[in-house]
Structure formats: C-alpha cells, structure tokens
C-alpha positions as CSV (number, residue, x, y, z in Angstrom):
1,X,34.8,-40.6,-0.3
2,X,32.0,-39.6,1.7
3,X,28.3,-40.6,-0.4
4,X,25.5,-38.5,-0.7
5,X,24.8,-34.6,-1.7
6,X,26.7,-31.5,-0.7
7,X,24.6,-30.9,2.2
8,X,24.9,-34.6,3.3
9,X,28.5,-34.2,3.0
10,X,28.9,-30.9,5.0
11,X,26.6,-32.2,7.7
12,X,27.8,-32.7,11.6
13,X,31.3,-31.0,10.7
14,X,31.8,-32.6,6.8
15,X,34.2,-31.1,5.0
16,X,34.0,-30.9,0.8
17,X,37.4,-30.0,-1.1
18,X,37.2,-28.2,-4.3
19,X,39.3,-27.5,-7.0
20,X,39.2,-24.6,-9.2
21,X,41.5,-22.5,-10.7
22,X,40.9,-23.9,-14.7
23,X,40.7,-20.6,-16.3
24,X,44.9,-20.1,-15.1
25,X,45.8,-23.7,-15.7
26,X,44.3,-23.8,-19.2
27,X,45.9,-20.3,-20.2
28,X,49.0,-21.7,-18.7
29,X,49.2,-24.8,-20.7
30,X,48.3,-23.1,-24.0
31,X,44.5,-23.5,-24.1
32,X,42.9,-20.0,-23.2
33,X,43.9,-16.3,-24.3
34,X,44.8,-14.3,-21.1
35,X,43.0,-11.1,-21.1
36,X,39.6,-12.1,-21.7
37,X,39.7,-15.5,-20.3
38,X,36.9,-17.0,-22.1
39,X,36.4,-20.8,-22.2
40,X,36.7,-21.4,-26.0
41,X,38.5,-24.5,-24.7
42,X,35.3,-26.1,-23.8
43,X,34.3,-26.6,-27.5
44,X,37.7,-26.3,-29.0
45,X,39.4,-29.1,-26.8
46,X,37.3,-30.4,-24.8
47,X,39.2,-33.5,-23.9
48,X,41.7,-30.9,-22.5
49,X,38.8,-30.2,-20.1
50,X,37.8,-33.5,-19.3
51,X,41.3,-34.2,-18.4
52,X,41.6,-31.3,-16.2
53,X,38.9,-32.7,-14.0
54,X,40.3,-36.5,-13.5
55,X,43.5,-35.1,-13.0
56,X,42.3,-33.3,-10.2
57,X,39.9,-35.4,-8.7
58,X,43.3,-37.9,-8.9
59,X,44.7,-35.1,-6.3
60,X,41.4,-35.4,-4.3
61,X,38.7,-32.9,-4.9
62,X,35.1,-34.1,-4.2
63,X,33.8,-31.9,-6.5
64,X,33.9,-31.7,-10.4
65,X,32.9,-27.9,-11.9
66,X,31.9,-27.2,-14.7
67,X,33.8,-25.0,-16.6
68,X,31.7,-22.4,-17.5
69,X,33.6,-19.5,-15.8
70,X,33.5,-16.6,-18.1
71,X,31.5,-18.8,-20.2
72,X,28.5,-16.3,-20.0
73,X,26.3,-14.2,-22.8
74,X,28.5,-10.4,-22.1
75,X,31.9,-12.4,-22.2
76,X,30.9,-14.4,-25.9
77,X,29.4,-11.6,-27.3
78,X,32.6,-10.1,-26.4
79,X,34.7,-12.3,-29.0
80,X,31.4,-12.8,-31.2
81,X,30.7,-15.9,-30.1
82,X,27.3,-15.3,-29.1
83,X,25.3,-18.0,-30.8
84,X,28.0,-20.3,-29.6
85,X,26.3,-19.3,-25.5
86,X,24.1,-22.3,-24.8
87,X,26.6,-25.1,-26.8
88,X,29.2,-23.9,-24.1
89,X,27.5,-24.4,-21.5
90,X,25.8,-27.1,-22.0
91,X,29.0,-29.0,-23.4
92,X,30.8,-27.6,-20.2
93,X,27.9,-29.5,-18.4
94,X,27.7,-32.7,-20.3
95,X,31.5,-33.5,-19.7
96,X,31.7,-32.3,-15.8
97,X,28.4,-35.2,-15.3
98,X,30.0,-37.1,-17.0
99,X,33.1,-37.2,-15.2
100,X,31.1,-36.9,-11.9
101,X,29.6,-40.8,-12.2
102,X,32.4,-42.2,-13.4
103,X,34.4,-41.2,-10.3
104,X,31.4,-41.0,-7.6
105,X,32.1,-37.0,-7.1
106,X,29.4,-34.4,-7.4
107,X,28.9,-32.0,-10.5
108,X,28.3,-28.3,-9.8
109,X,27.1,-25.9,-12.2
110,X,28.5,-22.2,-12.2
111,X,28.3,-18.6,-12.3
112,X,30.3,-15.8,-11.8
113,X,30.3,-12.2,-11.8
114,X,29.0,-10.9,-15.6
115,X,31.2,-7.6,-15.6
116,X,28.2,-5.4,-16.1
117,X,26.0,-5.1,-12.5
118,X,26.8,-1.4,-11.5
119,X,24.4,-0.7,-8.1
120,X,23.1,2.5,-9.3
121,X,21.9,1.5,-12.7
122,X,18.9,-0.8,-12.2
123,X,18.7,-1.4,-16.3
124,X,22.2,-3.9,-15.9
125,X,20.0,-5.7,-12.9
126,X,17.6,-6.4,-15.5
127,X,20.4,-7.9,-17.9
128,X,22.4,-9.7,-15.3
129,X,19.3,-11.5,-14.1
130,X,18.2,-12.6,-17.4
131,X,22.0,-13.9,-17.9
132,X,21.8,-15.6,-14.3
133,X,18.8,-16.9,-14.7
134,X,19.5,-18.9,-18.5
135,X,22.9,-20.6,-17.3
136,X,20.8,-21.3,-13.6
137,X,18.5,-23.5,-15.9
138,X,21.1,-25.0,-18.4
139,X,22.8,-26.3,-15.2
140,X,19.6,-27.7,-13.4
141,X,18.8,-29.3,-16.9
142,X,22.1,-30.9,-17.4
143,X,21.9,-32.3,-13.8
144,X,24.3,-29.9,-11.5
145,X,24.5,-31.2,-7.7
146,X,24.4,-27.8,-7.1
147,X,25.6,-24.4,-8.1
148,X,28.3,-21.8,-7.4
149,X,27.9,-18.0,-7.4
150,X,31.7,-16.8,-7.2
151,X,33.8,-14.4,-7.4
152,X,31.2,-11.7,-7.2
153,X,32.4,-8.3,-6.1
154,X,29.4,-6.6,-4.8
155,X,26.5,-8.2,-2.3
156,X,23.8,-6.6,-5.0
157,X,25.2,-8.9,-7.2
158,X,25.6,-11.9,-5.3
159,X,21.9,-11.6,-4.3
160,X,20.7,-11.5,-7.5
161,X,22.5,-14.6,-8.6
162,X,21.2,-16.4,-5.3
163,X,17.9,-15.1,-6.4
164,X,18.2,-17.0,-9.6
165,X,19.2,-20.2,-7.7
166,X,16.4,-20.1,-5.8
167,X,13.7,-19.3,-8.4
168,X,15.1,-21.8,-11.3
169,X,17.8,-24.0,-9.8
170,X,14.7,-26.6,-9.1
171,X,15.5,-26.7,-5.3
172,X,19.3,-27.6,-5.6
173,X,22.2,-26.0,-3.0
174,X,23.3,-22.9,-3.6
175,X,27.3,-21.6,-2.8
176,X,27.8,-18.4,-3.0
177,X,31.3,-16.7,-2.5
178,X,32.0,-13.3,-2.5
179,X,35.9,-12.0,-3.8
180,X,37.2,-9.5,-1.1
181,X,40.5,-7.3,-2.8
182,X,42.0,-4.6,-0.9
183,X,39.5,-3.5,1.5
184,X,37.0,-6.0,3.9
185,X,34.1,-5.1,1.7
186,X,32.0,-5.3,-1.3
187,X,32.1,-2.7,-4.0
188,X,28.8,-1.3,-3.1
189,X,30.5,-0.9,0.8
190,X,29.0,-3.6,2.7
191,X,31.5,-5.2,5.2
192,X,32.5,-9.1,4.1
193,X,31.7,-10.6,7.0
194,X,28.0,-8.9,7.1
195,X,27.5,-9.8,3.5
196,X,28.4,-13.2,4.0
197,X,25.9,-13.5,6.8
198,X,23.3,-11.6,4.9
199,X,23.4,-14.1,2.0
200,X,22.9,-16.9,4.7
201,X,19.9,-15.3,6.2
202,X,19.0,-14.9,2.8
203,X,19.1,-19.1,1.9
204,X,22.6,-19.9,0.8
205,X,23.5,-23.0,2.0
206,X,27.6,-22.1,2.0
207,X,29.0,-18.7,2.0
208,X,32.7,-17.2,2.0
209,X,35.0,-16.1,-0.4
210,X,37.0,-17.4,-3.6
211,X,39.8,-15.3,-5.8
212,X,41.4,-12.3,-5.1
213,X,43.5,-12.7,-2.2
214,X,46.1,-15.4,-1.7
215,X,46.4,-17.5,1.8
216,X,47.6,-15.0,3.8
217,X,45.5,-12.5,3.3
218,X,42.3,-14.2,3.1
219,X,42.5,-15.5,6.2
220,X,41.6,-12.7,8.5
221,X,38.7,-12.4,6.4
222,X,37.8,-15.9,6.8
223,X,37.8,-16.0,11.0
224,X,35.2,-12.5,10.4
225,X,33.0,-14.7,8.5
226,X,33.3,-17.9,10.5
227,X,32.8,-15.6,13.5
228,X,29.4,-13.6,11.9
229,X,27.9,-16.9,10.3
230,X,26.9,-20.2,11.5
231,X,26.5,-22.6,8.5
232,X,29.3,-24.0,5.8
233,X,31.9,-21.3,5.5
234,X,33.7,-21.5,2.0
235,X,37.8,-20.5,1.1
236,X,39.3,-20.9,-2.3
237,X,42.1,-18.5,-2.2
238,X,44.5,-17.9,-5.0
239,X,47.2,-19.5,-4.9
240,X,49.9,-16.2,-4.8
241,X,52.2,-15.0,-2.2
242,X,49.6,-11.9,-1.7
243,X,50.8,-9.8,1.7
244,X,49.5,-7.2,3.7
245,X,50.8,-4.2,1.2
246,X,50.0,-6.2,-1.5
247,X,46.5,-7.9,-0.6
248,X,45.3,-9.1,-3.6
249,X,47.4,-11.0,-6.5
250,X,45.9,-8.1,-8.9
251,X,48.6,-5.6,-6.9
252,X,51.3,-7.8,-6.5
253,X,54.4,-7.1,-8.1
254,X,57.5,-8.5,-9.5
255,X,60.2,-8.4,-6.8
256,X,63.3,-7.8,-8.9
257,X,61.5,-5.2,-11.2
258,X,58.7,-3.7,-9.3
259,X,56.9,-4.2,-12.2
260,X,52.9,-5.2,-11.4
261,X,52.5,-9.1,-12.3
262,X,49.1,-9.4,-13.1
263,X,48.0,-11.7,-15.3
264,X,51.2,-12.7,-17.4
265,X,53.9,-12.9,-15.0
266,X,52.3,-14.4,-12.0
267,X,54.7,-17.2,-11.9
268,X,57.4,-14.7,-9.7
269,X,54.9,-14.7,-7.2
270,X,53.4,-17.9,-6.8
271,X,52.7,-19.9,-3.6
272,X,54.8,-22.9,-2.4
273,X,53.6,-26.3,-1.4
274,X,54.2,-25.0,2.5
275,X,52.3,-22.2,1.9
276,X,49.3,-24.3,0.8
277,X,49.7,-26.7,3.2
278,X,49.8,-24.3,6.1
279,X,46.9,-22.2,4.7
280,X,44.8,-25.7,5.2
281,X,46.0,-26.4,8.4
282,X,44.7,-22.7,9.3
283,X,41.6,-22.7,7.5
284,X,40.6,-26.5,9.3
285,X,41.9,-25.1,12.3
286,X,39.2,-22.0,12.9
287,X,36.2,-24.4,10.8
288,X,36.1,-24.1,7.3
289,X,34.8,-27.3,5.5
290,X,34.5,-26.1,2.3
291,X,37.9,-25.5,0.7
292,X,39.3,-25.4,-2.3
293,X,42.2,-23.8,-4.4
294,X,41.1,-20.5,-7.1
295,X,43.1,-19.1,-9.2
296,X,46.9,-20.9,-9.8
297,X,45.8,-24.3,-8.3
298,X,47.4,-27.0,-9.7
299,X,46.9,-30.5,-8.8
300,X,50.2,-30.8,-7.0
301,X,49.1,-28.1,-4.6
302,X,46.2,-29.6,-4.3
303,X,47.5,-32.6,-3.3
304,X,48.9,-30.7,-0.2
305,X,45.3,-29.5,0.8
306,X,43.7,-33.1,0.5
307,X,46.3,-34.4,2.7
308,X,45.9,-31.6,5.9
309,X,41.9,-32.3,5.3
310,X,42.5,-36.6,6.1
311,X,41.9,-37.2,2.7
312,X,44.3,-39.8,0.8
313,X,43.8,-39.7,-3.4
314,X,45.8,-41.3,-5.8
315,X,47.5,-38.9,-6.1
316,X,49.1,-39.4,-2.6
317,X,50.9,-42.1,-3.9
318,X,53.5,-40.0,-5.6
319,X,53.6,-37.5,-2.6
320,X,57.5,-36.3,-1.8
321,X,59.9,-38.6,0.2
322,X,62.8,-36.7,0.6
323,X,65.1,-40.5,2.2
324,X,65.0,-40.8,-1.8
325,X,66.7,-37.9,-2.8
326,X,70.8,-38.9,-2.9
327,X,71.7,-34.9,-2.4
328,X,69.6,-34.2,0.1
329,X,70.1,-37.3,2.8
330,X,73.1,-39.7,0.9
331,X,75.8,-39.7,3.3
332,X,78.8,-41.0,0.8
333,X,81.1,-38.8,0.1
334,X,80.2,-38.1,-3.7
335,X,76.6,-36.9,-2.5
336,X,78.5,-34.7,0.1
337,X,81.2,-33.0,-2.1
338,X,78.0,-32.3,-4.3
339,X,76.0,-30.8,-2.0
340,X,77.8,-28.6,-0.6
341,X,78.8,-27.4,-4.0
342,X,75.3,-27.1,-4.9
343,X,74.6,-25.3,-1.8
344,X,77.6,-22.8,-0.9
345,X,79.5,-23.1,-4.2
346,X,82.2,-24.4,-2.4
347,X,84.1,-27.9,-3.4
C-alpha cells in the first residue's frame, strides 16, 4: 500500500480505492431500518461497524470512512435522537482512526446531503451550513485524513459543504461528489460536468460523482467530467444493473413484476461480479483514480475492483478458481451426466 496522504497517494497518476456502501450492507444484514437510513448502528453495535471496515479493507480499500452517512442533526432529530448528534459522530470517528492505524489506511470524515437545502430559500442555507460546519469540526478534531462531501444533488449545496471544509476542516483535502439521477445535471440545473469543474476551480482537491446510477450509466457522465476537469476525478457507482430507461437504481424495477424495487427489493437487480469488474476496467481506462463502490458494495465485489486497479488484498487469496469446481471442468463421467442435467435438464 502506497504511504502518505490522499494527495500524496493520487499524485503523478495514484490511484485511491474506496469502499462505501455501509448504509445498504448494514440494513441488509439486520443493523439499520430502511427508510430513514440512520446510523443507530454506530452506538448500538458498534463492533458491527468496526468489522465492516477490516472486512473491507481485507478486500483492498485504502480508505476507512467513517460512518456518519445520515448521521447528521435533521436525520436524528428525525427519530428523536437529537442529543445523541455529537456521540454519533464522534464514536463513528473514534472507531474509523482507529481502524485506520492499525491497518496503515487513511480515515476520512463525511458529509452528505442534509435533505433540507432548497436554492430558493436562503433560511435552509443558513441551517445546512451550521449543520456542515459542526460535523466539519468533529471530523478535524477526531483526526480525519480528509473529508467527503457526497451524494449531494444540487451544486448550491455542494458548495456550501466545500465552503465548510475550507473554513473549519483546518487545511485537510476536500472530495466532493456530486449524485447525477436521470438527467446530466444538478437539481438547481447546472450541467455535471460544469459543476464538477466549478467545484475544482473552486478548491476541491477530487471531484465526480457517487450514488445514484449503477456502472453503466455513470459512465458517460464520468468521460464529461474527466474531459471538463483536470485534477482527481472520483466514481462510486451503485452497485445495480441501472440502464438507459432506467438510469438510476431509484427507477429501476422488478423484471418479472414491473414493480419499482427501491429500497426493499433491490436484490432482483443487482450487479454481477463482471459487471464490476468491467466498470473498473472502463473507469481506469478513460483516468479515474479515485474509485470506489456506493450503494450495494460488498466486499466480494470489491474484491473485483482492487484486482483491475493492480491491487492484491487478502482478500485475493480466496478469489474464484473455477479448475476446482468438479461440475464445471471434471471430465469423469459422474461430473458429466450431472452437468448436463444441471444445465439442460436432460440425463
């Protein structure tokens, strides 16, 4: 693993592989309510969370996040767990350092879009900046690397939570990634690409886009940005068969019942290993060097992104041989007859 900072690492064509996606994996295993996907988890289990992280950094992210997604004042006064804001995060903080020097990886603090910014009323600016600005400094205090602004809808937004990086993050990196869903733009109508490259100009040191679309359809986006910016371009797509009538997982639907999938039934529509694997070999292919997995990762999948990106984890050790598998390649005639019965039905 490469040593130093994120900047350091991203220097001369670095690349620095992230996993997120903990707010699906925990409501998946049991540990989160889908809906309001708030990170009770953090105090409630918080071995759960620990383990989370070494299990991926085991599948070779360089990063360690910490999970304060959602964790934010609107989304705990929400479930009346207000008072319970600053324990969260810090907690959330404390276990992802923690983590971090054990296994030589860097900690990043995070933010993400706080549900109440609306362009035209300047009184939620106000609100979201004071909410910004109080995990900012909980995150610089608890000793972040650096911190993520993500899956922000709407460059007004974004800016404001750069803003707060800049102005209490004590000098550390900033990431900032926008979430493009069915159109190329922000809700407030800006074009992807030319927010990206505005947030640039503006200081962040990577920009690009996590959440809402799956491979597929985040990659056209991606090449726009990679062709409007010239600094570390970020991509942390979910990890959903999305398509071109169906862009973003939010409007994907079943295909036996037609029904819409989002959030409980996602698992009809969920990526394969190829489909990972050949998103990474894209995304290295036009220049992105920070990648990661949103939304659905798991460390299996990200096991497949490490390995296009030259990386070898533990976790490689236990990577699919196929020569193993007796139905697959056996040549006796047992493993034949079986086969083809497995395969056609036919003895």
């Amino acid at each position: 693993m490469a040593s130093g900072g994120l900047l350091e690492r991203l220097k001369n064509g670095g690349h620095v592989l992230i996993a997120e996606g903990y707010v699906m994996e925990m409501e998946r295993r049991g540990y989160m309510q889908a809906g309001g996907f708030i990170p009770e988890v953090v105090l409630e289990h918080p071995e759960m969370v620990q383990g989370l992280h070494k299990e991926f950094i085991h599948a070779g992210t360089d990063v360690v996040e910490a999970f304060t997604y959602y964790g934010h004042r609107e989304k705990l006064r929400a479930i009346g767990r207000e008072d319970d804001l600053e324990k969260l995060n810090r907690t959330a903080l404390k276990i992802a350092r923690e983590v971090a020097n054990e296994t030589g990886t860097l900690m990043a603090g995070g933010l993400c879009c706080t549900t109440i910014y609306e362009e035209d009323h300047l009184e939620t600016h106000d609100k979201v900046r004071s909410m910004f600005k109080e995990q900012v400094e909980w995150a610089a205090e608890e000793g972040a690397d650096y911190i993520i602004a993500e899956t922000i809808h709407s460059y007004g937004e974004a800016k404001l939570a750069l803003e707060a990086i800049q102005q209490h993050g004590k000098g550390i990196p900033a990431v900032v990634t926008l979430t493009c869903l069915i159109p190329d733009e922000t809700m407030d109508g800006m074009p992807i690409a030319e927010a990206c490259r505005k947030l640039e100009d503006a200081g962040a040191d990577v920009v690009g886009l996590n959440c809402g679309r799956g491979p597929s359809t985040m990659l056209p986006a991606l090449k726009e940005i990679r062709k409007a910016c010239n600094g570390p371009i970020a991509a942390l797509p979910v990890t959903y068969r999305t398509k071109e009538d169906c862009r973003t997982w939010h409007s994907l639907k079943d295909p036996d019942t037609g029904k819409h999938v989002f959030p409980r039934n996602l698992a009809c529509v969920m990526s394969s290993r190829d489909d990972i694997r050949e998103f990474a070999e894209e995304a290295k292919a036009i220049g992105i060097n920070y990648i990661g997995l949103c939304c659905g990762n798991s460390p299996f999948y990200f096991r497949e992104l490490a390995e296009v990106y030259g990386r070898k984890p533990e976790a490689c050790k236990y990577s699919p041989d196929l020569s193993l598998n007796f139905i697959l390649k056996d040549t006796n005639e047992y493993a034949q007859r079986l086969r083809q019965f497995a395969m056609t039905g036919k003895k």
